[in-house]
Each structure stands twice: as structure tokens, then as C-alpha cells.
C-alpha positions as CSV (number, residue, x, y, z in Angstrom):
1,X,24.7,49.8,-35.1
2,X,25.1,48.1,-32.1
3,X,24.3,44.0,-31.6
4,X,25.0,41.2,-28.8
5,X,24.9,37.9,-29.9
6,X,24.5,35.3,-27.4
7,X,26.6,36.9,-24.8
8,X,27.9,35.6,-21.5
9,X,30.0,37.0,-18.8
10,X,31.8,35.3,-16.5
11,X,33.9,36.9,-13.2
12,X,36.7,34.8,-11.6
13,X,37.2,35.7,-7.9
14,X,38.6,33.7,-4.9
15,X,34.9,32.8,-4.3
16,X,34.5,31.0,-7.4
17,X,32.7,31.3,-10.5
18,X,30.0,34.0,-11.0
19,X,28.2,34.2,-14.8
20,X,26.6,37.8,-14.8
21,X,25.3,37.3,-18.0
22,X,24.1,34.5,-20.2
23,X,23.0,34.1,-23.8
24,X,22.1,38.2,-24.4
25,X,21.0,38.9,-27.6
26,X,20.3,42.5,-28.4
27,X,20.5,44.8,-31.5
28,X,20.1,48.8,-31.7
29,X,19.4,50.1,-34.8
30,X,21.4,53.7,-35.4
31,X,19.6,56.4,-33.8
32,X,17.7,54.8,-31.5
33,X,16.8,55.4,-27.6
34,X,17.2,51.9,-25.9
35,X,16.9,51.3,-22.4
36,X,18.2,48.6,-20.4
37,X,15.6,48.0,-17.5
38,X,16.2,45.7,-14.5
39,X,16.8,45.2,-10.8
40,X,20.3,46.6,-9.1
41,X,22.4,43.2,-9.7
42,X,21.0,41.8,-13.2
43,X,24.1,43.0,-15.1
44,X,22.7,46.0,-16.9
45,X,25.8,47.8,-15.4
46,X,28.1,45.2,-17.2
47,X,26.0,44.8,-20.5
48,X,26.8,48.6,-20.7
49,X,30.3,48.2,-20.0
50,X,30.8,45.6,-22.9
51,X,28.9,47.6,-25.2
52,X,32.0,50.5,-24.3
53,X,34.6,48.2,-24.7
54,X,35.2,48.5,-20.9
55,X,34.5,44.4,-20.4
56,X,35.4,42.0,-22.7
57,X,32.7,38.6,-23.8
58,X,33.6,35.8,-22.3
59,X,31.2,34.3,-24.6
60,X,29.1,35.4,-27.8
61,X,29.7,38.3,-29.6
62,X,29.3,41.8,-29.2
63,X,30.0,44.2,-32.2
64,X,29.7,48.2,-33.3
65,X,29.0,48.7,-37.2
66,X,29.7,44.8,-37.9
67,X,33.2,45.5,-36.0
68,X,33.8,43.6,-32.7
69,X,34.0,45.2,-29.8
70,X,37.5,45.0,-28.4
71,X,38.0,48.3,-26.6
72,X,37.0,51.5,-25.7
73,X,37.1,54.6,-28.5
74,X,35.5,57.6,-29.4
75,X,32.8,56.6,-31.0
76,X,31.1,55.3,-27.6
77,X,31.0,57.3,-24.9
78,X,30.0,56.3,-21.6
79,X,27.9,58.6,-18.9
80,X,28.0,57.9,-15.6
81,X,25.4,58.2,-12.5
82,X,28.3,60.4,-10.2
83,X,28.7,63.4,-12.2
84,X,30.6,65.2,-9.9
85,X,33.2,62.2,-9.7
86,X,33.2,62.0,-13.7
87,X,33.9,66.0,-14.1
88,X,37.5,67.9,-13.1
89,X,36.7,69.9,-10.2
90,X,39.7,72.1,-10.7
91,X,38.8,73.0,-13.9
92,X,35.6,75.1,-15.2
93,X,32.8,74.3,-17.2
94,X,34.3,75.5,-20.2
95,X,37.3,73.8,-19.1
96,X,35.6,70.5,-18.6
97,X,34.6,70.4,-22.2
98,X,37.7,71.8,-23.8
99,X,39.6,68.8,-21.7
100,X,37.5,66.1,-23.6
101,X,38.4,67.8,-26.7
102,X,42.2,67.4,-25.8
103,X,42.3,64.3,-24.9
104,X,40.2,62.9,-28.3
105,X,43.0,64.7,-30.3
106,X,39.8,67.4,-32.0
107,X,41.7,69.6,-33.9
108,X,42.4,72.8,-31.7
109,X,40.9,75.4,-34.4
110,X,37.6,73.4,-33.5
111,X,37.9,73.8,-30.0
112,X,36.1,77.4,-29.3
113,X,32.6,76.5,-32.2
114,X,32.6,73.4,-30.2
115,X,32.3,74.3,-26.9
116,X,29.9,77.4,-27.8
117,X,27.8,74.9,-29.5
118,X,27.7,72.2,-26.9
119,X,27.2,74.5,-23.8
120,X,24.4,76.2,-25.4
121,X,22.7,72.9,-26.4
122,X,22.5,72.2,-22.5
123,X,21.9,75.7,-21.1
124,X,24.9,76.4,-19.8
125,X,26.9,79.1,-21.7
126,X,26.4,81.4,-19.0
127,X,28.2,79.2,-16.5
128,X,31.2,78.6,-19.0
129,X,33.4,79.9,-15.9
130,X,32.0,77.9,-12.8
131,X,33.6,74.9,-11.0
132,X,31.7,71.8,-10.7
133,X,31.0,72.3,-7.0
134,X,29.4,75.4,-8.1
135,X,27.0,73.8,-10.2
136,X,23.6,71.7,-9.1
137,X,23.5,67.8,-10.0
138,X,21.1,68.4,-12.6
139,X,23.6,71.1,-13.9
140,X,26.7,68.7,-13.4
141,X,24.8,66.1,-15.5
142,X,24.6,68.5,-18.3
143,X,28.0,69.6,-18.0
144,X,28.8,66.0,-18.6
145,X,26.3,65.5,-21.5
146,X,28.1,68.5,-23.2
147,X,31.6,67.3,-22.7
148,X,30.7,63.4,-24.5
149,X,28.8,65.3,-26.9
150,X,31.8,67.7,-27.8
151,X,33.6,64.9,-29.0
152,X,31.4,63.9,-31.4
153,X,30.5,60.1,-30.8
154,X,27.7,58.0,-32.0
155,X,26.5,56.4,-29.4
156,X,26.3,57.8,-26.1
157,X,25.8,54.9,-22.7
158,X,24.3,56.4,-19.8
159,X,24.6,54.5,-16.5
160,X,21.8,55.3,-14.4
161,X,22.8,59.1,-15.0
162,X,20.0,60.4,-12.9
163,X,18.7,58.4,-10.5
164,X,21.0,60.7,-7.3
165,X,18.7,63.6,-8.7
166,X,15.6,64.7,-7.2
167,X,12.2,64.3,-8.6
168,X,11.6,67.3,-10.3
169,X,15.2,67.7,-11.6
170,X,14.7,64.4,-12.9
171,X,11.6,64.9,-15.2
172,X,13.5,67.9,-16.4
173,X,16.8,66.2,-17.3
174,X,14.6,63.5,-19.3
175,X,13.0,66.8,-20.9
176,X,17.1,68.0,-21.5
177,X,17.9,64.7,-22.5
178,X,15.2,64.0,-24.9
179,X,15.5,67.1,-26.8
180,X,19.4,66.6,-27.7
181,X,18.7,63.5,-29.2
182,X,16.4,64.6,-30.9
183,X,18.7,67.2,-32.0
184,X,21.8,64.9,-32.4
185,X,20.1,61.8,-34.2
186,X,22.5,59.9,-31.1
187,X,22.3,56.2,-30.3
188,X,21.2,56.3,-26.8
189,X,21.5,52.9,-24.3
190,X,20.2,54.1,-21.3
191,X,20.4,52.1,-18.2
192,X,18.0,52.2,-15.4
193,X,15.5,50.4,-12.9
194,X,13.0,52.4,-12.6
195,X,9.9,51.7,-15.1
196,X,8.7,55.1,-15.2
197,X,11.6,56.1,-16.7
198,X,12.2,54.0,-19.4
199,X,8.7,54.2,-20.4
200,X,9.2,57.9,-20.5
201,X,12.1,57.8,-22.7
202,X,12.9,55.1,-24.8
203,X,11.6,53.9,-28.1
204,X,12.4,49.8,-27.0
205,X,12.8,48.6,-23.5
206,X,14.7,45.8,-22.7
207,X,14.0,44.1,-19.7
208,X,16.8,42.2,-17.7
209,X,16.3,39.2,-15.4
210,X,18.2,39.6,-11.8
211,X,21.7,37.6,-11.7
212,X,23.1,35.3,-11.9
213,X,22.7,34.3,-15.3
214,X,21.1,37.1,-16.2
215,X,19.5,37.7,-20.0
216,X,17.1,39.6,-21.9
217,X,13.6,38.1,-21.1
218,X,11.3,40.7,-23.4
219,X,11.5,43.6,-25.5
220,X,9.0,45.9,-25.6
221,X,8.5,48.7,-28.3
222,X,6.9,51.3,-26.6
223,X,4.9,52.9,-29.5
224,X,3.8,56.0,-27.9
225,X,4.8,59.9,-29.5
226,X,6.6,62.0,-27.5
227,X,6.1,63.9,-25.1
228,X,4.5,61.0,-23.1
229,X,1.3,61.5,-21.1
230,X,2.2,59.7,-17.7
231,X,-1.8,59.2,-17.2
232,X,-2.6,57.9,-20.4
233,X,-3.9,54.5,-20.0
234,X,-1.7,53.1,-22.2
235,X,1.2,54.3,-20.0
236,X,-0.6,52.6,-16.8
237,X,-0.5,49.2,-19.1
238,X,3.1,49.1,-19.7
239,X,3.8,49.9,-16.7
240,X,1.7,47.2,-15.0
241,X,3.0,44.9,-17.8
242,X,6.6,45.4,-16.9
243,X,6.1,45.2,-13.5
244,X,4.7,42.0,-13.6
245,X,8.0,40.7,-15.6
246,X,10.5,41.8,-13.0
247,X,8.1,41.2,-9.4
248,X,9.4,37.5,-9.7
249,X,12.8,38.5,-10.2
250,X,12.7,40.9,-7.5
251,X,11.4,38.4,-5.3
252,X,13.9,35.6,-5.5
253,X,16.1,38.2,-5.4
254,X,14.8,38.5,-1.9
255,X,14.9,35.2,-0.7
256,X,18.7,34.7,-1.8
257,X,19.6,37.3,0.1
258,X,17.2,36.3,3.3
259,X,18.9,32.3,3.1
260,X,22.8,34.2,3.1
């Protein structure tokens, strides 16, 4: 569904030349729970955004059903980590939703199933009329879920969507999260840097070197049926594994910023 082809990104600035990314190759088969696992700085962030349409190649290809990416539609949907900033905070939860409806065009005889069906899948139907600021993060971050979901996309980015929550909200949002795709049958690319997590959820983990420069150095099929046993040995090796990959990374990483 969604493929990378040896894909580079360069930013111009009055500093000069950076490449954030350089010869990514990546494909996601439909359905599928990807996540894109690296250090803050190794251009996870900006893979995502090209995958949206957000960021153009400057190099490479990058393309949705055999389509090239050119621009953001309704078929992607991106997530983001701020809920609250994402969400209206004049507007209710019901409101929320029926706003991403609008502004996809869905056809307004749709609008009421829709909602019922989406705010049910995340538990919220009976907060339909609170404001964001009324809601908790792990509630906004459903409320957000329910509003890309509304509009029917494929493929549904999530930018480090729950790494402001707290531990315990946390394990329950990848609980949340995992059941609606199971329910959906969404493409999920999942961005995040913490191991645990992407161990947790995904089906493939692609592992990111730190910038610049940065590319895919190992993909790892996780193997492992749902729900995941954190103690199972097997977790404990993937997780060592992994770590192994990006300590290096993480390390020079160090030392540039130590030398500036």
C-alpha cells in the first residue's frame, strides 16, 4: 500500500545544507501495524510527513497504491502527539468529529451513524457533549482517533501520539489502539522511540539511524501473537537486540552535541 524507494530529504536553510534522510527504502503491505523506531532527530518525524504528503522527496520515490505521493488527502490521515492542540477547543466531542466530517465533504445524511459509531468504538459516546479541556489526555487522544477514523481513510500516521501520557494511560491507549485496528483492518505507521512500545504493537519495526543522513538500518518482524507478554523471553531479546542497534547511534549523537 505504501512504499519508499530510495528516499532522500534535503532542508535548505541560511546554515546550509542538512540531508535528513538518505536512501529509505520501506514498503507496508495494506493492513499492517508498522512502526518507525529511532532516536529524537533521525527523521522519523519527516519520513512520516512524506508518507502524508506533508513533505515532498527530494530524492527517490514515495508512493500510495502505485500513485506518487504529491499531497496530502483523505486517504492518509495523520495523528499527532499534542492532542489538545490538534482538537477545537470551542467545539465538543461530538462537535470535533462532525467537523472532520465537514471538512472531507462526507455526505451530511452520514453524519449522525458516523459519529455514533466512531465515538462508541473509542468509549466516548457518553462525553459526546464535553470540551476538550474537559477531557483527560488519554481521552483527548481518543477523541482524535475517532475524528481520523470518521472520515474513513486507509491509512492512519500517528506521530509519537502517546508519549505526553502517563504510564498507565499509556499501556491502555496501546490496549485502545490495538483493538480498532483490529476492528478497522487500518494501515497503521506508528512513530516512536521508545522500544517497548513498538515491540508492543507493531507487526514490523523499522529501525532508524540518528541524522544526518539518516536511513533504515534493519527491519525486524516481530512474530509474536497479541496480546504481548512483556516478560516473555522473547520480548527481553528484541528488546536487547534493538537496543544494541540504536546505543551507537545514540552515542555519536552525544558527542556531536558535546563538540557544538
Amino acid at each position: 500500500m505504501l512504499r519508499v524507494t530510495d528516499v532522500c530529504k534535503v532542508f535548505e536553510s541560511a546554515r546550509g545544507t542538512y540531508f535528513a534522510l538518505d536512501g529509505v527504502s520501506l514498503t507496508i503491505r495494506d493492513g499492517e501495524f508498522v512502526c518507525l523506531l529511532g532516536p529524537s532527530g533521525c527523521g522519523k518525524s519527516t519520513l512520516l510527513n512524506i508518507l502524508a504528503g506533508f513533505e515532498s522527496v527530494s530524492g527517490g520515490t514515495a508512493t500510495f497504491n502505485n500513485t506518487a505521493i504529491t499531497r496530502a488527502d483523505r486517504e492518509r490521515v495523520m495523528l499527532f502527539q499534542d492532542a489538545g492542540s490538534a482538537l477545537l477547543p470551542w467545539l465538543s466531542t461530538e462537535e470535533n468529529v462532525r467537523f472532520g466530517l465537514r471538512v472531507r465533504k462526507v455526505p451530511k445524511v452520514d453524519w449522525p451513524a458516523t459519529i455514533d459509531k466512531y465515538l462508541r468504538m473509542v468509549s466516548l459516546d457518553s462525553h459526546r457533549a464535553k470540551f476538550p479541556a474537559e477531557l483527560s489526555g488519554g481521552m483527548r487522544q481518543r477523541l482524535q482517533i475517532a475524528r481520523a477514523l470518521a472520515v474513513e481513510p486507509k491509512v492512519l500516521l500517528m506521530d509519537e501520539p502517546f508519549a505526553a501520557l502517563d504510564a498507565l494511560t499509556r499501556r491502555h491507549m496501546h490496549t485502545v489502539l490495538l483493538d480498532i485496528w483490529r476492528r478497522t483492518g487500518k494501515t497503521i505507521v506508528f512513530v516512536t522511540h521508545d522500544i517497548a512500545e513498538a515491540i508492543s504493537l507493531a507487526d514490523r519495526i523499522a529501525v532508524m539511524s540518528t541524522g544526518p543522513r539518516s536511513t533504515i538500518t534493519r527491519l525486524i518482524d516481530i512474530g509474536l501473537q497479541r496480546p504481548r507478554d512483556m516478560t516473555n523471553p522473547k520480548v527481553a531479546q528484541l528488546f536487547n537486540e534493538i537496543e544494541s542497534l540504536l546505543t551507537p547511534d545514540v552515542l555519536r549523537s552525544s558527542e556531536r552535541l558535546e563538540v557544538h
